[in-house]
ZAKETOR-389431 format. One record per residue: x, y, z of N, C-alpha, C, CB in turn. Coordinates in steps of 0.02 Angstrom, whole numbers, plus 50000, padded with zeros to 5 digits. Glycine has a CB too. Example, Ala and Ser with C-alpha at 12.3 -4.5 7.8 and 13.67 -1.06 7.14 Angstrom:
REM ZAKETOR-389431
506604971650390506154977550390506604983550390505654977650452
506424988850354506844994750357506455000250394507044997050286
//
This chain:
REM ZAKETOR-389431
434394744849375433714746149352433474740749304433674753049319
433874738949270433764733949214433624727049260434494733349157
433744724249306433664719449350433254719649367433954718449389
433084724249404432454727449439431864725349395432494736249446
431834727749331431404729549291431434720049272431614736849232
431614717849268431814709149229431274708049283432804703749234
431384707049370431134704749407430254704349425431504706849440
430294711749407429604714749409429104711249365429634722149386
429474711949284429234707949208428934699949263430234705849128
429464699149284429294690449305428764689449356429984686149341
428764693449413428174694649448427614695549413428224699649485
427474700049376426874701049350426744692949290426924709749309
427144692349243427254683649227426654679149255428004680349270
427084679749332426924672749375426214674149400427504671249446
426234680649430425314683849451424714681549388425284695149450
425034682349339424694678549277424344673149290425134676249230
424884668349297424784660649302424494660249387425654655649284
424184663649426424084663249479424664659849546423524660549466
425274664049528425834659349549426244666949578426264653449472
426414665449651426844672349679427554668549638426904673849793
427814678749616428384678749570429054677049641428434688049516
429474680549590430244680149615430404685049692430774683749544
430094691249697430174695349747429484695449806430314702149711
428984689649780428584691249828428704683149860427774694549802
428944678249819429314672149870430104673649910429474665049815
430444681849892431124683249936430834684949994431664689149911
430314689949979429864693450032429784687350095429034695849994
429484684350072429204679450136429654675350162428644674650120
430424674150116430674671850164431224676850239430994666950122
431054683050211431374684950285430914683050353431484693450288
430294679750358430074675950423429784669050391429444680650472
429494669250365429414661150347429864655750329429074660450298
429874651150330430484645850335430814643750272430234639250368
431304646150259431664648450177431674639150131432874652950195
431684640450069431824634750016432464632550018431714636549946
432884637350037433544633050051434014638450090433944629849972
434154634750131434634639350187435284639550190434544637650252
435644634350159436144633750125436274640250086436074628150087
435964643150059435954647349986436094654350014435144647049937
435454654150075435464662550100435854665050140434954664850130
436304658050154437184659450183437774659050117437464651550250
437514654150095438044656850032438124664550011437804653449961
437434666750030437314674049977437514679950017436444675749950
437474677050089437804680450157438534681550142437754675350227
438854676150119439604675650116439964677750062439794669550123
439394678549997439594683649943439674688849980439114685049886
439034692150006439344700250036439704700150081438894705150062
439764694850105440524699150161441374700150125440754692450245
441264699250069441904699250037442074706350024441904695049975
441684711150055441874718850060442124720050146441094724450035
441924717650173442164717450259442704715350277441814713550304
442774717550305443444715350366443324707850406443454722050441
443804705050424443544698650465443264701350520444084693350488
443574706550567443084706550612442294707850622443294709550640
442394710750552441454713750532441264705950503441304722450445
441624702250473441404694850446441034689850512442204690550415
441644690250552441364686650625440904688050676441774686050663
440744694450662439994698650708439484697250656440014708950725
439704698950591439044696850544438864691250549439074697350476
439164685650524439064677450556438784675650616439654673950567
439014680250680438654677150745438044680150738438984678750821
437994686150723437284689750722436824684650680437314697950684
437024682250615436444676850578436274671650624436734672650509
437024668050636436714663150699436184664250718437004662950758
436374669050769436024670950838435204671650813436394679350876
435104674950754434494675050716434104668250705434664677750651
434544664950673434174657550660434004654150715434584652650622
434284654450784434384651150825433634651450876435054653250850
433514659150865432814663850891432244658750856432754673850851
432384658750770431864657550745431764650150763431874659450678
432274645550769432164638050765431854637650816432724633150763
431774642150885431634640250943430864642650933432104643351001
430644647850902430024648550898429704642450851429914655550875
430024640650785429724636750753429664632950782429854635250707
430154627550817430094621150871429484621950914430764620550925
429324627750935428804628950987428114627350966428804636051010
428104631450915427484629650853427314625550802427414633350820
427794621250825427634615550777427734619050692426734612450796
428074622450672428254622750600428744620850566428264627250584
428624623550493429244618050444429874623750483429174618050314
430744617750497431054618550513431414620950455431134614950548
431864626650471432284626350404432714634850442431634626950303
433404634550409433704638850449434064643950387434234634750505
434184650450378434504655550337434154663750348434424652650255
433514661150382433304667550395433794675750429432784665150441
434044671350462434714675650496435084676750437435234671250557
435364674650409435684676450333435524682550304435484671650279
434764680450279434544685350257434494694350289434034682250247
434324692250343434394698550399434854702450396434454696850463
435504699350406436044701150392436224706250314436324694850398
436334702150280436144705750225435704710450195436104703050201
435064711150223434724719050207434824721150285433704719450173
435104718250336435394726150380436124729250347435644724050480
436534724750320436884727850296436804733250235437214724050290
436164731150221436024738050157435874745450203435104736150096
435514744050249435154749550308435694751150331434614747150369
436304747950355437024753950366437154755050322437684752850397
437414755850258437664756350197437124763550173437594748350151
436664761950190436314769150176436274772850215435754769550158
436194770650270436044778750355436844777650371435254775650467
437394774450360438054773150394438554776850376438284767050388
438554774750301439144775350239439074781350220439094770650171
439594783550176439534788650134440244786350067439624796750187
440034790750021440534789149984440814784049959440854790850002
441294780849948441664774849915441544768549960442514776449908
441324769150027441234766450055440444763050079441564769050078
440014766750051439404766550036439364762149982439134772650026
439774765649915439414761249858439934754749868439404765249766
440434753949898440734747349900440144740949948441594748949942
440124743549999439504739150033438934739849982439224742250114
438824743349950438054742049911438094737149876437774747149864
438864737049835438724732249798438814725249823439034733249748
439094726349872439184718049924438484716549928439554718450020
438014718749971437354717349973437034716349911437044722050005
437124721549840436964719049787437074711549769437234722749750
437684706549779438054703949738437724696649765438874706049740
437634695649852437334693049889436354691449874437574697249942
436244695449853435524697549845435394696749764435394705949874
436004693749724435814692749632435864686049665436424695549547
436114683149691436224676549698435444673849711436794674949758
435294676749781434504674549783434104675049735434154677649825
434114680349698433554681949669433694678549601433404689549669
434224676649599434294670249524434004663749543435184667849499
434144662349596433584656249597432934657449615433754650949642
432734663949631431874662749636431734664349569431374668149693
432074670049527432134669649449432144665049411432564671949428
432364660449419432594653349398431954648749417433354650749440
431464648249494431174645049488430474645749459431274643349528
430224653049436429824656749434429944653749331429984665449480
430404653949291430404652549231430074644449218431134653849208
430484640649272430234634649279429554634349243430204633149349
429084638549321428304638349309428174639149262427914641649335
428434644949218428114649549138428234644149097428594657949101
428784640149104428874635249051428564628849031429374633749055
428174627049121427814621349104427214624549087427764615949156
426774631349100426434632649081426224636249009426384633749120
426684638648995426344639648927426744636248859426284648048917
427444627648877427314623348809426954618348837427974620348766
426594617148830426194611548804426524604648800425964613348736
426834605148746427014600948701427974598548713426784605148626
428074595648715428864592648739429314591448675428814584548782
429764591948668430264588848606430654581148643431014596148582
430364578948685430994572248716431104567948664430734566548785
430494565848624430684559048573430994562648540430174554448530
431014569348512431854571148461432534569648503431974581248438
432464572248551433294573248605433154565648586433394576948718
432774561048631433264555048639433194550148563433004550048718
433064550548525433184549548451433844551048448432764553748400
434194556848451434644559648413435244557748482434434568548382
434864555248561435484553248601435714547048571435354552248680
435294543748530435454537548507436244536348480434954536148454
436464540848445437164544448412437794545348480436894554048377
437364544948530438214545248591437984539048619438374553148671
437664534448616437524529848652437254529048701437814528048659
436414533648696436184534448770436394534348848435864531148771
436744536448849437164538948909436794540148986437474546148884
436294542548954435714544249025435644536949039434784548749007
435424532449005435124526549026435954520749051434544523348947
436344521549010436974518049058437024520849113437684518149032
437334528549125437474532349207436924529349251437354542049211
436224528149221435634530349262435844521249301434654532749206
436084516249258436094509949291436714510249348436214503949232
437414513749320437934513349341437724517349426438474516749284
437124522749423436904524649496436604520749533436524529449501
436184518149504435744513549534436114508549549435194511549499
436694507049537437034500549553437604502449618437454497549477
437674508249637438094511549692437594511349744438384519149677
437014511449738436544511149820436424518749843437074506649897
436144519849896436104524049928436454530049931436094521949964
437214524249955437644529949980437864535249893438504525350030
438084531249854438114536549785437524540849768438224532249716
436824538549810436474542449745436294547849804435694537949690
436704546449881436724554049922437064557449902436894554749986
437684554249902438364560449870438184564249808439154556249843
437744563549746437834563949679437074569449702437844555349619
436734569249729436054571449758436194577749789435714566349811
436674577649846437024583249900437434588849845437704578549965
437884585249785438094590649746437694594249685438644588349723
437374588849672436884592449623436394596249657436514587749578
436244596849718435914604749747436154608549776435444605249784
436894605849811437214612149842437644613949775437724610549919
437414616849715437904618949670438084625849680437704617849603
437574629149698437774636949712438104635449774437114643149721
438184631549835438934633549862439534631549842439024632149918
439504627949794440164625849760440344633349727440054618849696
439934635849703440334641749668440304647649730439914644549587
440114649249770440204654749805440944652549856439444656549847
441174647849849441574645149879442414647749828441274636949886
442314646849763442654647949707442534656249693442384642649648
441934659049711442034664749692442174669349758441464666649649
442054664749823442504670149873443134669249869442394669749946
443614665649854444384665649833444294670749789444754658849798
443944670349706444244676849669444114683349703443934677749598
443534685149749443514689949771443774691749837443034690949763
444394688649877444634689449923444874694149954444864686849921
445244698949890445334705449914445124710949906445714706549909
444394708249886443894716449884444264720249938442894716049912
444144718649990443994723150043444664726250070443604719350099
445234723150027445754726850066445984731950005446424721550101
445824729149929445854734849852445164737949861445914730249756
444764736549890444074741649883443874742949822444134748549910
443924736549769443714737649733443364729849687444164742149714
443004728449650442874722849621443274720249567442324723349603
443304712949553443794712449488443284713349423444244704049485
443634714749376443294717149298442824709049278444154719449219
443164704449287442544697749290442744693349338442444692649217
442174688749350442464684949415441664677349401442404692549521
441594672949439441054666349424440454668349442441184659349464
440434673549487439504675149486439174682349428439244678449588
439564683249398439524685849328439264680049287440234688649300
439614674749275439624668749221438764665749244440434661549238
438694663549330438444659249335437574665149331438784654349400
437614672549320436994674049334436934676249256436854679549399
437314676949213437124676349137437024669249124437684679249087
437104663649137436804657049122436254656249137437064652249145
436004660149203435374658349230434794663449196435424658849312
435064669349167434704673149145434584668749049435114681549161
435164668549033434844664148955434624658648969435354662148894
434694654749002434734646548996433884646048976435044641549083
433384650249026432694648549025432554650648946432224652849087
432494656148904432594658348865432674652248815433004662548880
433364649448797433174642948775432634637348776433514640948791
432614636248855432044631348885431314633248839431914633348981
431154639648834430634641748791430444641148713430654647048800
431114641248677431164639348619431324630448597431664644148600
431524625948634431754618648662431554616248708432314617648676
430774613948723430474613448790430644603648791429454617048793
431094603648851431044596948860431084595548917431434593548830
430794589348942430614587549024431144583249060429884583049030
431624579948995432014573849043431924566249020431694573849124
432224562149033432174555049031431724550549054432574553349053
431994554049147431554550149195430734552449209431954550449264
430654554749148429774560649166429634556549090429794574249165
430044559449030429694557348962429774550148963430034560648891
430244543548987430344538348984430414537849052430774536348943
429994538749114430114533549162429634535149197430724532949196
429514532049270428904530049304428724539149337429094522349374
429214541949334428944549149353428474554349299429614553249369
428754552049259428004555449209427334552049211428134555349123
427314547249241426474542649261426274543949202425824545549327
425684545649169425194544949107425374548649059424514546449116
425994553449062426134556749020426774554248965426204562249053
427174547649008427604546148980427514541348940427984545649012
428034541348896427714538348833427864530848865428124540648746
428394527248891428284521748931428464519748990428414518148909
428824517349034429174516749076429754511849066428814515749123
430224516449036431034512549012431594515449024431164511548938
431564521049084432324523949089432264520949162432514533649078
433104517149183433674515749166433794511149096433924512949223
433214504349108433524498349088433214497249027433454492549134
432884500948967432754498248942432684505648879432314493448975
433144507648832433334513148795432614512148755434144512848753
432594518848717431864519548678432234514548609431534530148654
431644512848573431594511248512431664516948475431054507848499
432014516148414432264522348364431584521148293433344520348329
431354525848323430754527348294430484535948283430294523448337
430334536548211429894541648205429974546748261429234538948202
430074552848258429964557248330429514562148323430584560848359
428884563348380428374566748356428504572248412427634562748349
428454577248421428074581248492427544578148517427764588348480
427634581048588427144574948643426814579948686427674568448703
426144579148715425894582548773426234579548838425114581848777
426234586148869426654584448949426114589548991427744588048958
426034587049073425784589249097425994597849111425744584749134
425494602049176425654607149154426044609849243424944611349111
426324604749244426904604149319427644604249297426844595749367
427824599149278428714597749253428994605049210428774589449183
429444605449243429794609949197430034607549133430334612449228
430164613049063430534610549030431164615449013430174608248982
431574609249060432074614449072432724610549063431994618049145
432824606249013433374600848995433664602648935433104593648988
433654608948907433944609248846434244617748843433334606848786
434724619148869435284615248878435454612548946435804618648857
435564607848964435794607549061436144613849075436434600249090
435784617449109436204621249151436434618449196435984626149174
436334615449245436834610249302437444611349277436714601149304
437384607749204438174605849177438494613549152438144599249096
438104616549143438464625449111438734626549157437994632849091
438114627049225438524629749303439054625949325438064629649370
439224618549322439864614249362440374617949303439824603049365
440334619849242440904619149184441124626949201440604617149088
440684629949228440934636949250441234639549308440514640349248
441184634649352441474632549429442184629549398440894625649482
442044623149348442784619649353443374626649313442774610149293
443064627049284443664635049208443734639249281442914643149103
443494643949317443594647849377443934644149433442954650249401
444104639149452444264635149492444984635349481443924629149486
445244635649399445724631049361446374637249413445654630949242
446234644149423446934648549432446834648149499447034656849399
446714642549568446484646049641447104639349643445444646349690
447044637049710447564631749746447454625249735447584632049818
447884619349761447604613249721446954611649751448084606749722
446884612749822446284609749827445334614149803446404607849907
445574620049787445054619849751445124618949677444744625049765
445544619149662445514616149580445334609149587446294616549535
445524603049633445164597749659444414598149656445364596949725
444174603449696443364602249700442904605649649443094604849768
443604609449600443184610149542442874605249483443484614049515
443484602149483443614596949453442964589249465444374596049482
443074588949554442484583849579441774586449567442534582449659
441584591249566441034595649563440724596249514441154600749576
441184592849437440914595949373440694588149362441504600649310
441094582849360441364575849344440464572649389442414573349396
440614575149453439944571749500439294576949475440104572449606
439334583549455438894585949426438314582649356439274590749415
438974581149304438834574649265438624567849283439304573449237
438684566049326438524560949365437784561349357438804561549436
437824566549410436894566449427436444569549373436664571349500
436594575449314436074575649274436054569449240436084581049233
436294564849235436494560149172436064552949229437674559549145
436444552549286436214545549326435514546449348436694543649396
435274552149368434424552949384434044553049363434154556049401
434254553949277433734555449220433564562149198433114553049238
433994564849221433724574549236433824577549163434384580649306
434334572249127434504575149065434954568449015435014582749085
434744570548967435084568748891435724569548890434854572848831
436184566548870436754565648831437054573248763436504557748790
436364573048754436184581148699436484585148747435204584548679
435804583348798435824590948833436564593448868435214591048899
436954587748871437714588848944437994591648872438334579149003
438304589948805438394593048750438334601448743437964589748711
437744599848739437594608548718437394612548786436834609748655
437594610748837437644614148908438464615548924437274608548971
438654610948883439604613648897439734619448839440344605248875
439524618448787439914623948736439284631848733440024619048631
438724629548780438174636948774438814639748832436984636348813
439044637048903439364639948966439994641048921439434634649043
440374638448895441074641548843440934648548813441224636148767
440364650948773440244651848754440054662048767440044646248747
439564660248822439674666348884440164667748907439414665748939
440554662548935441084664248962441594668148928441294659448981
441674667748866442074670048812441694676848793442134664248748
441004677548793440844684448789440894689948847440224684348770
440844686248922441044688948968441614692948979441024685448996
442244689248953442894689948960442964697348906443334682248939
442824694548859442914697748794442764704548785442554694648748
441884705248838441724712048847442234715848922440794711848861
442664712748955442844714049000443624717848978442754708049041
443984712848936444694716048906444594720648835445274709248885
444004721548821443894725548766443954719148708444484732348762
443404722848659443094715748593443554717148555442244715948542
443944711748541444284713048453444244707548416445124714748444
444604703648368444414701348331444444694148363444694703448275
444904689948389444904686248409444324682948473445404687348411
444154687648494443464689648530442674687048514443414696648520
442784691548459442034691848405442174682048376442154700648306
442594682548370442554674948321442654667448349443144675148265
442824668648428442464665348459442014663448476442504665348477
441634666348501440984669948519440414666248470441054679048504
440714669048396439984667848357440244660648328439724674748286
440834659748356440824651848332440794646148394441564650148286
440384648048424440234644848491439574646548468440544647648570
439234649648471438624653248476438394647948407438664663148468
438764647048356438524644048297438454635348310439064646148236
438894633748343439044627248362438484624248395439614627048402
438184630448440437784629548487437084628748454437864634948536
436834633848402436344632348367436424627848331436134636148339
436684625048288436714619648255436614614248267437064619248237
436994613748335436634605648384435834607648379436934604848499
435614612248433434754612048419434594610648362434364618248430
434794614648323434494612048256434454603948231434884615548205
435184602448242435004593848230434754590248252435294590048228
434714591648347434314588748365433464587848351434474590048406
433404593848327432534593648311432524593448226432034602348347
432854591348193432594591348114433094586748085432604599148071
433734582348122434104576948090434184571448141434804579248062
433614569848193433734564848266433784559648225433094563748335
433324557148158433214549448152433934550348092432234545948117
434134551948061434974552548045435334552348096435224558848013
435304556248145435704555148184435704547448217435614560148223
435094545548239435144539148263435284532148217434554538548294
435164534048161435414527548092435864526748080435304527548027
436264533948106437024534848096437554536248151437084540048055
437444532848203437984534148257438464535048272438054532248282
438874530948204439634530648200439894539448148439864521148148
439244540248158439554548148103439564553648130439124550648037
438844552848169438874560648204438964557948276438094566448195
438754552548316439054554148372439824556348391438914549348400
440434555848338441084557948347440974567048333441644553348288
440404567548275440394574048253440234579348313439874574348196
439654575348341439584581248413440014581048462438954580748458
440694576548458441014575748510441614581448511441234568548512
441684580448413442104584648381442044592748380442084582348321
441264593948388441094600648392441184602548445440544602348375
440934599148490440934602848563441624603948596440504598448617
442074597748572442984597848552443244603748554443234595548477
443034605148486443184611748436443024618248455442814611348374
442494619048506442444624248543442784626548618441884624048546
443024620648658443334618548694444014622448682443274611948690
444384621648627445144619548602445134628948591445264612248510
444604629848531444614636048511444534641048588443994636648452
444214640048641444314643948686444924644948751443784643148705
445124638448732445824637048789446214641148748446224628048803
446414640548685446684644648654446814652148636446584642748629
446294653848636445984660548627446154665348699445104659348614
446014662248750445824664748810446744664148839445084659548853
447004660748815447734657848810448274665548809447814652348723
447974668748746448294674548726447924680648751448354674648653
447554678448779447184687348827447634688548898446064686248868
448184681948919448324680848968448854685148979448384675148978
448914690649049449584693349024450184691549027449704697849042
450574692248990451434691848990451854694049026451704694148947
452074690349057452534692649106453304695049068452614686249161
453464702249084453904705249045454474703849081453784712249030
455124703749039455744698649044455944702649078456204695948988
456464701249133456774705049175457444707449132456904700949244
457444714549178458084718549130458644717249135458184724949135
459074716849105459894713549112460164721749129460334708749019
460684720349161460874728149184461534727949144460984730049279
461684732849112462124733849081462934734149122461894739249047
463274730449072463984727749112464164735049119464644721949066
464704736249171464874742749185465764742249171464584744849270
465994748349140466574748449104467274747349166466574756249058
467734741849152467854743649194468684746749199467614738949227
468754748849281469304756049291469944753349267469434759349380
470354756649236471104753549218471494757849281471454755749123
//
């Protein structure tokens, strides 16, 4: 109900701004030609993690067979091509057996498959729907603070951004392909943790689409209080008249004065904190207990994730900072509410949570310290975000259970 009710809030939001919300752009894509089709099979493949393979492999051909209908009509009519509609199908017929089919334990186990499938979507139309609210009602941008105060790690956006541009094509496909297929990187990681729904019939107490739909639910939230657009928008040829010049890759700002700036009322401001980087850092930590090769693509996923907010301009050096210790941070409250809060719990938590404000804070009220002084605080934010890092490997270290020592069997007396 509480979802429900979030979604609704945002619809009405977006009807505001003369802009269809989150459930009336899901709506249209069960026949119109979806934003990403990739996604509405990912979200397919969340819910089948309550099925059986053989119900997995009829569900799959049935989407096919769906998309296959539609491509042939779209081809016919000349419309935009794009394929998941079958996905989707799938997934609210599986709600329509689950309610006229099921009964009992078996009912609410498919519900929540279809539930779990169906948060996924609706976090990114949630997600793109904040976007809008954000370019529309700040105004005003904070970029000359962020990159003032990136001055302190050594502008980083503007080195990556050369080090891409100097790979060609083929890098800035690869770095392009992962930075939007990020939600199948994790449904990929979170169908391993959830592998044996369907044979325990039951869900685990936390698992990565927990992590990744509380990031998506705060992250905007921030964006509202820290409205910032980016590098390649506030310093480069994509902000056209709004940017203050055109100097990202090759040519770092001058450390000067930092004022708030007008930005148009299109760009999101949605760079503070990178979620990209929250979501790859929450893929790589979930990744860390599966086999080597997905601990491999957790690993490539987070590393090339960084890549591209940092090489495209999408984000600050700040922002990859305080996008790793905000995702620590949840994650540790996640867990924490999951094994029950105690002390070690709580004091994580609010010392992540503190770490986390404090960067904002410096960034917007100590950038030109920060930038006079590089050799002081750029180690300091390296040290904090360190320090939260260390404190949670640790922490999370001792929630782990113990494997109890095997029993020695007592020597037996022996017969004279």
């Amino acid at each position: 109900m509480v979802a429900l009710g979030f979604l609704v809030a945002l619809e009405i939001a977006a009807r505001h701004y003369g802009l269809p919300g989150p459930m009336t752009n899901q709506a249209k894509e069960v026949v119109l030609a979806p934003k990403s089709g990739p996604l509405l099979y990912a979200s397919m493949a969340l819910m089948m993690v309550v099925l059986t393979w053989r119900q997995r492999f009829l569900a799959f051909g049935v989407a096919v067979g769906i998309d296959v209908v539609f491509f042939l009509v779209r081809w016919v009519v000349d419309a935009k091509m794009m394929f998941g509609n079958g996905a989707l199908w799938v997934v609210l017929g599986c709600a329509v057996i689950a309610v006229t089919r099921r009964t009992g334990k078996e009912r609410a186990l498919l519900l929540k498959g279809v539930g779990l499938g169906l948060l996924l979507v609706a976090g990114r139309k949630t997600g793109d729907t904040w976007l809008l609210i954000t370019s529309k009602t700040r105004p005003m941008v904070l970029d000359q603070y962020v990159a003032t105060a990136d001055h302190a790690l050594g502008n980083p956006s503007w080195l990556v951004g050369r080090l891409v541009e100097a790979t060609g094509p083929v890098g800035e496909h690869i770095l392009d392909y992962v930075y939007i297929q990020l939600a199948v990187a994790a449904v990929l990681v979170a169908f391993y943790q959830l592998r044996n729904v369907a044979s325990e019939r039951r869900f685990p107490g936390h698992h990565l689409v927990r992590t990744f739909l509380v990031i998506g639910l705060l992250g905007p939230a921030i964006y509202m209080i820290f409205p910032v657009v980016g590098p390649i928008f506030a310093f480069g040829d994509d902000g056209g008249q709004w940017a203050v010049a055109d100097l990202w890759p090759h040519t770092p700002p001058a450390i000067t004065v930092p004022h708030q700036m007008p930005f148009d009322e299109i760009t999101p401001r949605n760079c503070m904190p990178s979620l990209h980087t929250a979501w790859a850092t929450a893929i790589f930590i979930h990744s860390r207990k599966g086999p080597r090769l997905l601990r491999f693509g957790g690993a490539f996923w987070l590393i090339a994730t960084l890549g591209a907010t940092l090489g495209f301009g999408y984000h600050y050096g700040a922002d990859i900072i305080a996008g790793v210790v905000f995702t620590l941070t949840i994650e540790a409250a996640l867990r924490a509410l999951d094994r029950g809060w105690d002390r070690s719990g709580i004091q994580l938590v609010v010392y992540g949570a503190t770490v986390f404000t404090a960067m904002l804070v410096s960034y917007r009220y100590l950038s030109m310290e920060m930038a006079e002084n590089p050799w002081v605080f750029g180690p300091l934010l390296i040290l904090a975000m360190t320090s939260v890092i260390y404190g949670y490997i640790r922490t999370t270290k001792t929630w782990e259970p113990k494997a109890a020592p095997a029993r020695q069997r007592e020597p037996q007396p022996e017969l004279v």
